[in-house]
C-alpha positions in Angstrom: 60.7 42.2 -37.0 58.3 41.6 -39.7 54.8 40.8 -40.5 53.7 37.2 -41.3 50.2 37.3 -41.6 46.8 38.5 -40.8 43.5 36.8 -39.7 40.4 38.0 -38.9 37.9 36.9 -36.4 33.9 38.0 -36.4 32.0 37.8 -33.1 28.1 38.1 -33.9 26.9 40.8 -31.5 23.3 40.9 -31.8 23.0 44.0 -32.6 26.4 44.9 -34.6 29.0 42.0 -35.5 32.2 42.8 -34.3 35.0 42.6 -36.4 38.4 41.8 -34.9 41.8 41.8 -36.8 45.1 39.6 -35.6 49.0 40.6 -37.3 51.7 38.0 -36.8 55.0 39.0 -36.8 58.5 36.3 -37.6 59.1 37.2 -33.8 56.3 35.4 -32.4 55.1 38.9 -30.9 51.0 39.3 -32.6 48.6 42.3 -32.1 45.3 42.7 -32.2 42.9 45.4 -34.0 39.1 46.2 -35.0 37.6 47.2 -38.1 33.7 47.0 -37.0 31.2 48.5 -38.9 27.3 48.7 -38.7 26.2 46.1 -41.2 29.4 45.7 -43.0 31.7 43.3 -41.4 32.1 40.5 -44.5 32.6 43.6 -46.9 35.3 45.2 -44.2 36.6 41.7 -43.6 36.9 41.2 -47.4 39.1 44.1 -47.5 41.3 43.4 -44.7 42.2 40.5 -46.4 42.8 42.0 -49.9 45.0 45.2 -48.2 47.4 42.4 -46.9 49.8 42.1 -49.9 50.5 45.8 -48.7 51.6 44.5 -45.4 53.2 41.5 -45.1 56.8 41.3 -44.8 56.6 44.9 -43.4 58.2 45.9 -40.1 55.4 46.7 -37.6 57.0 50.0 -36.0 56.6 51.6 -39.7 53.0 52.6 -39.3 53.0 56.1 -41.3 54.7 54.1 -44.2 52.2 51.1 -43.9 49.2 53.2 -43.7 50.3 55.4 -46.8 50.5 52.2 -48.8 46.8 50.9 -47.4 45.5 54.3 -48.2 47.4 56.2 -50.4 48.7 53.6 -52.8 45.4 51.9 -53.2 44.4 55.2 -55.0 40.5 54.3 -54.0 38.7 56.5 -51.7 36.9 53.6 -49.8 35.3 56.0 -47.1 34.2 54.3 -44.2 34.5 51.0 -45.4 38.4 51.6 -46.6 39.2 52.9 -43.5 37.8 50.5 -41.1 39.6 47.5 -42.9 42.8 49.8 -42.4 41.9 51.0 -38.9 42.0 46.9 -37.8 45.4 46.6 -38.6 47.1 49.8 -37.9 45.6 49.5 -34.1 47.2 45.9 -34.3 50.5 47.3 -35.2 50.4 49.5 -32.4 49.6 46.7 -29.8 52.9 45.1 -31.7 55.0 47.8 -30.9 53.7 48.7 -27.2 54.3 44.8 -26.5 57.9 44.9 -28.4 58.9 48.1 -26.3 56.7 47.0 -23.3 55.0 50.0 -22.9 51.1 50.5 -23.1 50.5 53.0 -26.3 50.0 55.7 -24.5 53.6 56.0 -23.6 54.4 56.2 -27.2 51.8 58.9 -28.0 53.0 61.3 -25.6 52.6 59.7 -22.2 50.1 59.8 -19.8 47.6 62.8 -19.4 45.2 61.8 -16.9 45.0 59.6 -14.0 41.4 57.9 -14.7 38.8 59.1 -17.6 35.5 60.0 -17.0 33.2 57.8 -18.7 29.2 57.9 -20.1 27.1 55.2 -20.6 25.5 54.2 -24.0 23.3 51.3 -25.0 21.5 51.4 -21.6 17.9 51.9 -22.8 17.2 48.4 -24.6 13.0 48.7 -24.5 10.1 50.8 -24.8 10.7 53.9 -26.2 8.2 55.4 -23.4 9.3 58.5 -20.7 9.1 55.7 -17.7 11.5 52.8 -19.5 14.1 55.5 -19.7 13.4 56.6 -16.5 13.8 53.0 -15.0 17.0 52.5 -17.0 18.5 55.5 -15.7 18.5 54.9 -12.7 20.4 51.7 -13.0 23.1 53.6 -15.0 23.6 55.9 -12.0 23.7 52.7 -9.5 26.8 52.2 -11.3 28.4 55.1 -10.9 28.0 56.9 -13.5 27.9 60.5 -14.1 27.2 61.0 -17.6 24.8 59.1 -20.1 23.6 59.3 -23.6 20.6 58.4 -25.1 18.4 58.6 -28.4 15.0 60.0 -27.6 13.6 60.2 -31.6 12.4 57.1 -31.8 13.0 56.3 -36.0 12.7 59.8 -36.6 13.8 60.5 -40.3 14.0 64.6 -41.2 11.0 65.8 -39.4 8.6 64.3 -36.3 5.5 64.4 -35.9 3.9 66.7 -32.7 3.2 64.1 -31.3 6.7 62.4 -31.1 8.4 65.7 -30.7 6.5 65.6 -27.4 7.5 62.0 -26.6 11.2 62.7 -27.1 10.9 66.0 -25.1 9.1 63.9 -22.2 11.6 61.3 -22.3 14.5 63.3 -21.3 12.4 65.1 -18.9 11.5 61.8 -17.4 15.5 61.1 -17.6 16.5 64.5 -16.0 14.1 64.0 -12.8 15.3 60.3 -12.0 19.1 61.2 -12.2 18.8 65.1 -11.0 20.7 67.8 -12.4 24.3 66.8 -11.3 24.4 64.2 -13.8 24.9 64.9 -17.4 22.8 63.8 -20.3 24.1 63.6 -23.7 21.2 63.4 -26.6 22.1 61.8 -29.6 20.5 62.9 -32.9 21.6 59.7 -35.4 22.1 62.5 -37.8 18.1 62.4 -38.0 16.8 65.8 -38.7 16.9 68.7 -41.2 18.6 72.2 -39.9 15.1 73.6 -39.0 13.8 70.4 -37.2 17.4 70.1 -35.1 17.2 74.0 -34.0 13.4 73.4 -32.8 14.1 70.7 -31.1 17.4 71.6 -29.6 14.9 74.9 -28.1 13.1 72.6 -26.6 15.3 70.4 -24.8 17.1 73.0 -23.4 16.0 73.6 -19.9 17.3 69.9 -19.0 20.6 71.7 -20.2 22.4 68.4 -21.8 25.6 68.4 -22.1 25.2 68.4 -25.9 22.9 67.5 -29.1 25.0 65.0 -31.0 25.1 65.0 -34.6 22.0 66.5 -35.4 22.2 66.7 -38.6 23.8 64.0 -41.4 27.2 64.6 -41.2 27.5 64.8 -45.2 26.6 68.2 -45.1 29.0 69.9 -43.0 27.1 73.7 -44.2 23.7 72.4 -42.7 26.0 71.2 -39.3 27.7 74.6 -39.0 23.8 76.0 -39.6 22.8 74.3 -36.7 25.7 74.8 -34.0 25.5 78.5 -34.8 21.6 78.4 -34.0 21.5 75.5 -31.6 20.5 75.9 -27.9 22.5 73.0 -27.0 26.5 72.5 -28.0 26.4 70.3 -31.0 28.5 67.7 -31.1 30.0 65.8 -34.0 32.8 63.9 -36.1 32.1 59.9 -35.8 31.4 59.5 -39.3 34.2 61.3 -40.7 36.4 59.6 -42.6 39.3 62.1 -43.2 41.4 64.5 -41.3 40.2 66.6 -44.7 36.7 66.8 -43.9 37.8 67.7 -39.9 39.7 70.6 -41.2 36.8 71.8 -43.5 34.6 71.6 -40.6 37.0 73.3 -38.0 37.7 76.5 -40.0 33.9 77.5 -39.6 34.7 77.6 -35.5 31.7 76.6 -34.3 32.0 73.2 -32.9 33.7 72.9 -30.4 33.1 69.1 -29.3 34.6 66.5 -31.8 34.3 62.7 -32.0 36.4 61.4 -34.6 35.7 57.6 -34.5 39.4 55.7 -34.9 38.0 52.7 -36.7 36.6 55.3 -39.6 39.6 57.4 -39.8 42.5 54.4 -40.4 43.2 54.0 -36.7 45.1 55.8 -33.7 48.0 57.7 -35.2 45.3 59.6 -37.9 43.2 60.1 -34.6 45.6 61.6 -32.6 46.6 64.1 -35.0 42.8 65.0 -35.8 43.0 65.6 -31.7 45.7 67.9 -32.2 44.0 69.7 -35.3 40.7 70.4 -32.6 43.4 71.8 -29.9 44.7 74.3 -32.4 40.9 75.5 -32.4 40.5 75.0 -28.3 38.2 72.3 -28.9 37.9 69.1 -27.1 37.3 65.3 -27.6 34.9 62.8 -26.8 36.2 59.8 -29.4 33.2 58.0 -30.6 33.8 54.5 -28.9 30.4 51.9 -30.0 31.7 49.1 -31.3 34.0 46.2 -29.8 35.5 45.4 -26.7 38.8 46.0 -28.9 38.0 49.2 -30.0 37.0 50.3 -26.1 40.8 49.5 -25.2 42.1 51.4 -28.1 40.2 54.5 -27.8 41.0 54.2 -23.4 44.9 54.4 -24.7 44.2 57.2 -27.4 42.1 59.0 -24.4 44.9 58.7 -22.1 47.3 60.7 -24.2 44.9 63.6 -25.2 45.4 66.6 -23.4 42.1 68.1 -24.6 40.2 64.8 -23.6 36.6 64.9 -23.1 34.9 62.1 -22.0 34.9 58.3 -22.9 31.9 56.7 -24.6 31.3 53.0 -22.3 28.7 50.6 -24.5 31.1 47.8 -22.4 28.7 47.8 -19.3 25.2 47.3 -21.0 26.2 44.9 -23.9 25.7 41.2 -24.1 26.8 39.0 -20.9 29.4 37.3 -22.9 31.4 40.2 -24.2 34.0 41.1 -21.3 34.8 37.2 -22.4 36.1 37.3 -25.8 38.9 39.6 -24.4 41.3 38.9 -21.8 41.7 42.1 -19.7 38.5 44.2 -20.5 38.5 47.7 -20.1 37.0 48.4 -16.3 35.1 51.4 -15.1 35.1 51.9 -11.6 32.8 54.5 -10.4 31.7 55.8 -13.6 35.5 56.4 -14.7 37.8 54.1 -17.0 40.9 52.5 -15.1 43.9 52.8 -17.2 45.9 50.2 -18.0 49.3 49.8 -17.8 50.0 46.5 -19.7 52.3 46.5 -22.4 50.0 47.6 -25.9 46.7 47.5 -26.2 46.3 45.9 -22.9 44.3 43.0 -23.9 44.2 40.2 -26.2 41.6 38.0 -28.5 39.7 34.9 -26.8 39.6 33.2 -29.6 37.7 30.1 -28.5 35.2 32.3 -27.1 34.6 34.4 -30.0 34.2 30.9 -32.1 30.6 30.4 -29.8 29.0 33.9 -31.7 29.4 33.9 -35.3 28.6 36.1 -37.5 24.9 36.8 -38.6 23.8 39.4 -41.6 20.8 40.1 -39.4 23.3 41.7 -36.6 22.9 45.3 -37.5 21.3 48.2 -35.8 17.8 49.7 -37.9 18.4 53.4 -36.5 15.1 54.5 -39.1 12.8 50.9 -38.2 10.2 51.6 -35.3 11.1 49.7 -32.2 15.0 50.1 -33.0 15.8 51.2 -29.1 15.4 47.5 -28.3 18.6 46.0 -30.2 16.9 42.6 -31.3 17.7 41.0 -34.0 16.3 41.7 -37.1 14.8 38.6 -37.5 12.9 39.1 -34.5 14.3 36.9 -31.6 15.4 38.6 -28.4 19.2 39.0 -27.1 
């Protein structure tokens, strides 16, 4: 078997264009990948496209040897960026190889682990960034099922906060706690907002609701001041998305401190760097919680990673409160039933590109997500009309 080509395919999510990746093989067996980025999808799309003369005519089951050439070979370190445009078609190769061996991927990552994965929701609290919007939206989360959420309280928070919005954020997840009570838990994001003295003060503070951790508190460039924090932090830190290395995980595992990792597969070149970043945590008895906001393509991918990970965490779901018209620009969505994922047991990936669907959404530069612009929380365009 060999590849024949690559296309790509954006879909113009309001608040993050998707970008979705399809490898052809002489066999007539395709797979399908993601590369999304926030902001980024031309520039990731770009380099899908200029990575292919590394890939075509390539047998699909060699993944180690075709992500060496895409990473290695190239002799660029691309970050992010690089690895999302290699990420798209590694996952695809995968979905080539579960289909060719009809197996979902799981069964070729070590088999199955768990019977169902326990899921939290994100992207639930479009709105007001006010204690009683939050309060509302929770309690439609829970309707569904679920038993864990995460949410950003900080509003565009940048560094420090003000008293005043300290206050805000420390009411809003009070607000949160006494809708849902205390068997549900609540995961707070940071956006990698605050300096080490503003993330210890605040974790003090929120830590009578007793989340279930304070996610990347600090920017993730500075793995000294994240190591700072966890040490000091009322709250288990939590951290990893925006890593771009299995490097940078090892430089931040030796300090032993963080316990909860979230590699993100789409920044790290896809499933097979993920999983051995997974094993990497194990060897320090961590666990992980894969970072899992983007696509309905990455949502399948990470479900079949989850499934394999013996030190799996908990899923991140965006799936449930996106746009109406995502779950049809896949066949086969990923389901949650009762707050947990439903595993799949189609061959790959599970699912497959509706292209004719994705074809109604194109791609707009003002799809992106402002985490530092007041009024962010609300995921409308930047241009100012509502989705």
């Amino acid at each position: 078997m060999r590849i024949t080509a690559i296309d790509t395919y954006i879909a113009g999510n309001p608040w993050k264009n998707w970008l979705f990746a399809k490898v052809s093989t002489d066999e007539g067996i395709h797979g399908i990948g993601e590369g999304t980025i926030n902001y980024f999808a031309k520039t990731v799309e770009a380099a899908i496209h200029e990575l292919k003369p590394f890939v075509i005519g390539m047998d699909p089951f060699q993944v180690e040897t075709i992500s060496q050439r895409l990473v290695r070979d190239v002799y660029t370190e691309g970050a992010q960026l690089h690895m999302c445009a290699v990420s798209a078609i590694e996952i695809a190769l995968w979905d080539i190889i579960g289909k060719a061996c009809n197996q979902p991927i799981y069964n070729l990552m070590g088999g199955r682990c768990h019977e169902k994965l326990r899921a939290y929701a994100n992207g639930w609290y479009r709105g007001a960034r006010t204690p009683e919007n939050f309060a509302e939206n929770a309690k439609k989360v829970v309707a569904k099922g679920y038993t864990a959420m995460k949410f950003d309280p900080f509003g565009n928070a940048w560094r420090q906060m003000s008293r005043y919005d300290t206050d805000l954020a420390i009411d809003i997840i009070r607000a949160v706690r006494s809708t849902v009570g205390p068997s549900v838990d609540l995961l707070i994001e940071g956006h990698c907002r605050f300096d080490v003295a503003t993330a210890i003060r605040v974790s003090e503070l929120m830590a009578e609701f007793r989340p279930m951790w304070f996610e990347e508190p600090v920017s993730h460039t500075n793995i000294a001041a994240m190591v700072e924090v966890a040490r000091r932090s009322a709250v288990p830190v939590a951290t990893g998305e925006s890593l771009s290395s299995k490097q940078q995980f090892a430089e931040l595992l030796k300090h032993d401190v963080v316990s909860i990792l979230q590699p993100e597969p789409l920044n790290l070149g896809g499933l097979f760097a993920t999983r051995k970043i997974a094993d990497m945590v194990d060897a320090h008895f961590g666990s992980i919680a894969p970072h899992s906001a983007q696509g309905p393509v990455c949502s399948a991918a990470c479900a079949q990673l989850n499934t394999s990970l013996p030190n799996f965490l908990i899923h991140e779901i965006f799936d449930d409160f996106n746009e109406s018209w995502e779950k049809k620009i896949v066949t086969n969505p990923v389901e949650v039933k009762d707050g947990y994922v439903v595993i799949s047991e189609r061959p790959g990936l599970g699912i497959d590109l509706v292209i004719e669907e994705i074809e109604k959404h194109p791609y707009q530069a003002e799809n992106y997500l402002p985490l530092f612009k007041p009024g962010w929380e609300k995921r409308e365009r930047q241009s100012g009309g509502k989705h």
